[in-house]
Z-matrix of the N, CA and C atoms (Angstrom, degrees):
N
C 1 1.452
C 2 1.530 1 111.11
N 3 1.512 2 103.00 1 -41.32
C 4 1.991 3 87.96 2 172.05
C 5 1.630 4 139.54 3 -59.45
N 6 1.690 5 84.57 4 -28.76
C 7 1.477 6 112.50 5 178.09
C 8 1.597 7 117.65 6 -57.04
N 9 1.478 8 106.96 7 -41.19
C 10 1.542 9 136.25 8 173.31
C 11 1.989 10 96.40 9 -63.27
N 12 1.819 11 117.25 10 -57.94
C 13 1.199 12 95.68 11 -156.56
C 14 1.715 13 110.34 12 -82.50
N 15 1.340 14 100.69 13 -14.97
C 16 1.587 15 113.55 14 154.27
C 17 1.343 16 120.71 15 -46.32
N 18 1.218 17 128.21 16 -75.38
C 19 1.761 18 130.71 17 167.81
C 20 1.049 19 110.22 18 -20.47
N 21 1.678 20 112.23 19 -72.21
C 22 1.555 21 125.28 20 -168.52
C 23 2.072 22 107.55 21 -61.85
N 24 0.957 23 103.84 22 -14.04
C 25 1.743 24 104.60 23 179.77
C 26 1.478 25 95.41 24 -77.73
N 27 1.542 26 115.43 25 -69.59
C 28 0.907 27 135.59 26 -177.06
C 29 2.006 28 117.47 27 -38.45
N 30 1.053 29 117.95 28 -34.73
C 31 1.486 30 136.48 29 177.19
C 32 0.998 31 106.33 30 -89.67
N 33 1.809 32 135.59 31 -33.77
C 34 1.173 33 127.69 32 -177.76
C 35 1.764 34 101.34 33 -76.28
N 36 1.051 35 132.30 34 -40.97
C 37 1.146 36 163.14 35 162.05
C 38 2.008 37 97.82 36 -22.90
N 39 1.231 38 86.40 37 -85.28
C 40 1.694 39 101.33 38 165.79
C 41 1.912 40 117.76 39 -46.79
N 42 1.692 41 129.83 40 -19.66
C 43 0.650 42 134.30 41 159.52
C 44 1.453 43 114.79 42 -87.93
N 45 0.893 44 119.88 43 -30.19
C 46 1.563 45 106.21 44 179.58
C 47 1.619 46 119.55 45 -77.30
N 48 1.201 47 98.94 46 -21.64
C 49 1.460 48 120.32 47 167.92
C 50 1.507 49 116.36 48 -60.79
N 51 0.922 50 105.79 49 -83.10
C 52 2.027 51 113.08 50 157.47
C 53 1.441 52 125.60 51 -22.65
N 54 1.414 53 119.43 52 -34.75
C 55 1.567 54 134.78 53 177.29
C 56 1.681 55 90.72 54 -101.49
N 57 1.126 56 137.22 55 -30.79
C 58 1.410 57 119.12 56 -176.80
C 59 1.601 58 110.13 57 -82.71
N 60 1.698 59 122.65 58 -30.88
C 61 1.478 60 119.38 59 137.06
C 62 1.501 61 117.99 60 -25.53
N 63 1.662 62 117.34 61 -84.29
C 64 0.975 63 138.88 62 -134.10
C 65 1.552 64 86.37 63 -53.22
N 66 1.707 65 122.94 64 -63.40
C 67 1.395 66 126.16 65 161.18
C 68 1.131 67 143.20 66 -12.26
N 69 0.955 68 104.37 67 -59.94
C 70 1.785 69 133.49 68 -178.23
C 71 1.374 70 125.42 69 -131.51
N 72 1.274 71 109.38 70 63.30
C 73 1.924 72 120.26 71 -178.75
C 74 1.350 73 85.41 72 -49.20
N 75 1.870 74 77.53 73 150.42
C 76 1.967 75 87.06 74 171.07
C 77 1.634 76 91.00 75 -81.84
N 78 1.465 77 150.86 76 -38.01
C 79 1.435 78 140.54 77 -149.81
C 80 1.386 79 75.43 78 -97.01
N 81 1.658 80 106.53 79 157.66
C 82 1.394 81 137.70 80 157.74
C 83 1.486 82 115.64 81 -137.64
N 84 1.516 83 121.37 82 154.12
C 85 1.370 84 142.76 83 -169.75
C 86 1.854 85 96.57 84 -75.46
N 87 1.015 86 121.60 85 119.14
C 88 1.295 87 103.55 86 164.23
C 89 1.418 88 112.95 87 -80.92
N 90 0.976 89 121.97 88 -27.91
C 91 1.689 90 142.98 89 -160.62
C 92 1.485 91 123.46 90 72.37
N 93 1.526 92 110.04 91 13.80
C 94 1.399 93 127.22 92 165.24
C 95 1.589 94 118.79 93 -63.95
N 96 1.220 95 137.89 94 98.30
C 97 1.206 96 124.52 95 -149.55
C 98 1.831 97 78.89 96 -115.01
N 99 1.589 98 126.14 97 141.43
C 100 1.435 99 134.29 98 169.61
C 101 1.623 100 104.76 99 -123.28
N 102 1.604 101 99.74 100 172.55
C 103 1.121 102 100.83 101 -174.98
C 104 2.115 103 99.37 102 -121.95
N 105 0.935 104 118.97 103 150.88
C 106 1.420 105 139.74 104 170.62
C 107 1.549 106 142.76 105 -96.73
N 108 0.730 107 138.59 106 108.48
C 109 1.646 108 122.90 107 -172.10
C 110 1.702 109 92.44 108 -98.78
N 111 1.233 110 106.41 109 150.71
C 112 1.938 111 121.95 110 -158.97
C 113 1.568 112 89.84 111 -107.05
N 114 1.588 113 112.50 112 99.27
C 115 1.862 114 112.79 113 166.05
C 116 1.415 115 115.77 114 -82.51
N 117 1.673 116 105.82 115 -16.34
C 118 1.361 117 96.36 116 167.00
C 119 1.429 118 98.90 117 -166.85
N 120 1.648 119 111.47 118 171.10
C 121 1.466 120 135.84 119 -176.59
C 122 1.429 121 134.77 120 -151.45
N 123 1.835 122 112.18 121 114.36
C 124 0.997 123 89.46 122 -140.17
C 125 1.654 124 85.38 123 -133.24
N 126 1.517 125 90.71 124 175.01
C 127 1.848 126 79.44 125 177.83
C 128 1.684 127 89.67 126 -159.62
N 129 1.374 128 86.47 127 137.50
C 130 1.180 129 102.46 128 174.08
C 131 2.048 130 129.43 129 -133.32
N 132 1.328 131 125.00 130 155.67
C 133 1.576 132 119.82 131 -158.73
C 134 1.802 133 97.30 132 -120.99
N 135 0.648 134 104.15 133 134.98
C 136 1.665 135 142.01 134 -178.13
C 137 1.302 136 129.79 135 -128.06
N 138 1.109 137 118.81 136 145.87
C 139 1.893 138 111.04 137 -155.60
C 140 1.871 139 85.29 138 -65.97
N 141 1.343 140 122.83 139 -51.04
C 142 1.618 141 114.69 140 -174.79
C 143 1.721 142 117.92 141 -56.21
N 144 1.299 143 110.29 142 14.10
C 145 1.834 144 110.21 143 -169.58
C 146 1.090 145 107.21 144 99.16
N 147 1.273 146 108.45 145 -168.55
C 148 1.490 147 117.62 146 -152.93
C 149 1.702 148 109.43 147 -105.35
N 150 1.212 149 114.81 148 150.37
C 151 1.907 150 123.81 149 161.12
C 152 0.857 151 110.50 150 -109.13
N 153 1.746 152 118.44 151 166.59
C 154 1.012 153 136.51 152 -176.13
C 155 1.628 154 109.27 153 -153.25
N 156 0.928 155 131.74 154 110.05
C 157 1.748 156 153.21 155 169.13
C 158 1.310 157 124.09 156 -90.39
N 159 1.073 158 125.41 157 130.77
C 160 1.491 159 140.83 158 175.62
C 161 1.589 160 105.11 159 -105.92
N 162 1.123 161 126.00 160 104.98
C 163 1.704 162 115.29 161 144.64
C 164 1.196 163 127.15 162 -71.93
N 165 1.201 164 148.90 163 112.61
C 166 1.265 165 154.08 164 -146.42
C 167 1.657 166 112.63 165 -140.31
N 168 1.251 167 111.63 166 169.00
C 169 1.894 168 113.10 167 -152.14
C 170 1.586 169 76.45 168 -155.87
N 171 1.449 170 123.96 169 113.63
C 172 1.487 171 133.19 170 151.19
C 173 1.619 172 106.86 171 -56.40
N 174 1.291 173 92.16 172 -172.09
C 175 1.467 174 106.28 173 168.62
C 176 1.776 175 111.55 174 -90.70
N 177 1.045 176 114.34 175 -9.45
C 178 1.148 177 96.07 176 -179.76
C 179 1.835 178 107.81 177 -123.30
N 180 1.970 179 111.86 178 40.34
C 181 0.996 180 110.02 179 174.86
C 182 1.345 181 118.91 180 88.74
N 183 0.910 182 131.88 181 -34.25
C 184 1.512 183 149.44 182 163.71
C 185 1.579 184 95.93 183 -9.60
N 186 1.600 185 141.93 184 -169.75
C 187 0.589 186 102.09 185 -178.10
C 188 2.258 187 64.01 186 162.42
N 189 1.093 188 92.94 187 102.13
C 190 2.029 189 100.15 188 -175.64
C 191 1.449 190 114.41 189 -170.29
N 192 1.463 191 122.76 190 159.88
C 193 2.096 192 138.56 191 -151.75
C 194 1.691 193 56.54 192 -81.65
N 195 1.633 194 101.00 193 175.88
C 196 1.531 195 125.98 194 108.71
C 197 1.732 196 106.70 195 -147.10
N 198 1.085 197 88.76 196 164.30
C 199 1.571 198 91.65 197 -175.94
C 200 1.841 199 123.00 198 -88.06
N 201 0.865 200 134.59 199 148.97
C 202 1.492 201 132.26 200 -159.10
C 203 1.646 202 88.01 201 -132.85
N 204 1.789 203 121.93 202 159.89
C 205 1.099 204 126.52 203 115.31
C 206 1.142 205 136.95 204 -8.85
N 207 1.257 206 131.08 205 129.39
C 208 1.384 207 125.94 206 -166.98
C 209 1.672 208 100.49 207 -68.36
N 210 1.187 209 105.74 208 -53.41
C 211 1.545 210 114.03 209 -155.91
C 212 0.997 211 109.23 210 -83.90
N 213 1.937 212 126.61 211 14.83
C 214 1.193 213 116.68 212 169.57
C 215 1.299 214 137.31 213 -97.79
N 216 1.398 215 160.01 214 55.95
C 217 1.217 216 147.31 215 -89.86
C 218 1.443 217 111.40 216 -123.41
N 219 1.211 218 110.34 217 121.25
C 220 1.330 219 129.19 218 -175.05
C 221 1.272 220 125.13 219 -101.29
N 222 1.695 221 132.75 220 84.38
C 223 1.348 222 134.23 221 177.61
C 224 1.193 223 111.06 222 -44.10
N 225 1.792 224 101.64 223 157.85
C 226 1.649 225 97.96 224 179.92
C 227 1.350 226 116.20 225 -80.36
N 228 0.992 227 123.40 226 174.11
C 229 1.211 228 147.22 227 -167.15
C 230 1.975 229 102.09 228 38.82
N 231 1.146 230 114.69 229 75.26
C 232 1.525 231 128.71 230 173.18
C 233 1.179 232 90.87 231 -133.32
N 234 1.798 233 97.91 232 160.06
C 235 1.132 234 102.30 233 -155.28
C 236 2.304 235 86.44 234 -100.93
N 237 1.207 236 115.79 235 165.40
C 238 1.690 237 102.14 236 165.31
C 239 1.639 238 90.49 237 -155.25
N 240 1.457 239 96.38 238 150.57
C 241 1.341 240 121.40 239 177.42
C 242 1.526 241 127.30 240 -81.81
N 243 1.321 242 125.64 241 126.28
C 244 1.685 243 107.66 242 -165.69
C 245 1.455 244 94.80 243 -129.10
N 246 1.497 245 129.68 244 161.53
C 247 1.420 246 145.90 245 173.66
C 248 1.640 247 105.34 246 -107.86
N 249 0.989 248 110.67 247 134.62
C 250 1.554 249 113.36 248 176.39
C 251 0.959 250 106.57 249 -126.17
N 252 1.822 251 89.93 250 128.99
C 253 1.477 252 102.89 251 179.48
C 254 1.726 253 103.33 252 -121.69
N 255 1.372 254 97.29 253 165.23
C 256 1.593 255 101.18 254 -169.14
C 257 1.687 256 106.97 255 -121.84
N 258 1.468 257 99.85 256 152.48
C 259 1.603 258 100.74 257 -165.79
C 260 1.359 259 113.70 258 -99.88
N 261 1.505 260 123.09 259 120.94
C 262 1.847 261 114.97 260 -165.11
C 263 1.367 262 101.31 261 -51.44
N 264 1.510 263 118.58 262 -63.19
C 265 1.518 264 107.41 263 -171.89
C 266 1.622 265 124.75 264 -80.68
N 267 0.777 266 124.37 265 -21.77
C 268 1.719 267 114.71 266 -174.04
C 269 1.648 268 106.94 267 -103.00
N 270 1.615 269 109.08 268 3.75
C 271 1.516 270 114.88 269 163.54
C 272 1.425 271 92.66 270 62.65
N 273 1.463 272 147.51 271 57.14
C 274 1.379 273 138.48 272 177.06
C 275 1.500 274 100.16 273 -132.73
N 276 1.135 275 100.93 274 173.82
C 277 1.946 276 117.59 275 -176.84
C 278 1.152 277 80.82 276 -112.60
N 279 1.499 278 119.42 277 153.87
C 280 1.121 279 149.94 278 147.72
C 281 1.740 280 126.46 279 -120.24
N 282 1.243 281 144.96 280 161.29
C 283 1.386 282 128.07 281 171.54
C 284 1.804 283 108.50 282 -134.29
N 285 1.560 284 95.50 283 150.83
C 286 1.354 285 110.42 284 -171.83
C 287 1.873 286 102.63 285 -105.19
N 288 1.204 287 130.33 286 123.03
C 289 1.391 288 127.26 287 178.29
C 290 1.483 289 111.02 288 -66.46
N 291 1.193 290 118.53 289 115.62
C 292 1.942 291 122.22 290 -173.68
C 293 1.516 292 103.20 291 -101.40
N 294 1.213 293 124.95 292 -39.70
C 295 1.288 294 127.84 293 -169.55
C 296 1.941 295 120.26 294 -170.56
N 297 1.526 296 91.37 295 152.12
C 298 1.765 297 84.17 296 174.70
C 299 1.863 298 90.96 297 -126.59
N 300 1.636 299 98.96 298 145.48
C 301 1.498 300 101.61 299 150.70
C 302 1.331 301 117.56 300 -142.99
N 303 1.372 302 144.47 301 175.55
C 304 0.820 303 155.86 302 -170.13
C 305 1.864 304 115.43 303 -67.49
N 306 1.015 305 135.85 304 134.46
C 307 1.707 306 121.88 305 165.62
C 308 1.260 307 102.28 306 -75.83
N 309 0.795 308 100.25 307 134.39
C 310 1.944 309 136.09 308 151.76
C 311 1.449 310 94.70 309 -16.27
């Protein structure tokens, strides 16, 4: 019987955890939305399916992967839209892929 009220502590434990996520993501939306030019595109196969990577160059040189949809394909030098989100603990930006279009 202790073993039982142990588990159940232990699981409730694991639930409160999950709702204290669900609450308070460590990433947040800044609502800073930037734009990217695509230096490269790449795709790659893995026993789980396939990836797809963007290397990308901001406007101000920047210069970072993000990951895309496989099946979405982004020529080089197009321009694509990213969301940045920021990480509570390691204080970093991260980016979410929103869109690709073509340059002008």
């Amino acid at each position: 019987m202790k073993q039982l009220k142990i588990g159940l502590f232990i699981l409730m434990c694991g639930v409160g955890v999950l709702l204290a996520l669900t609450y308070f993501p460590l990433t947040s939306e800044t609502g800073q939305r930037i734009q990217a030019k695509v230096i490269s595109n790449t795709l790659t196969q893995s026993l789980d399916g396939h990836r797809r990577y963007l290397t990308v160059q901001t406007e101000d040189d920047q210069v970072f992967r993000v990951s895309i949809p496989p099946t979405t394909d982004c020529p080089l030098d197009s321009v694509v839209a990213l969301d940045t989100l920021n990480n509570q603990i390691a204080a970093q930006s991260s980016y979410q892929f929103i869109h690709c279009r073509t340059a002008p």
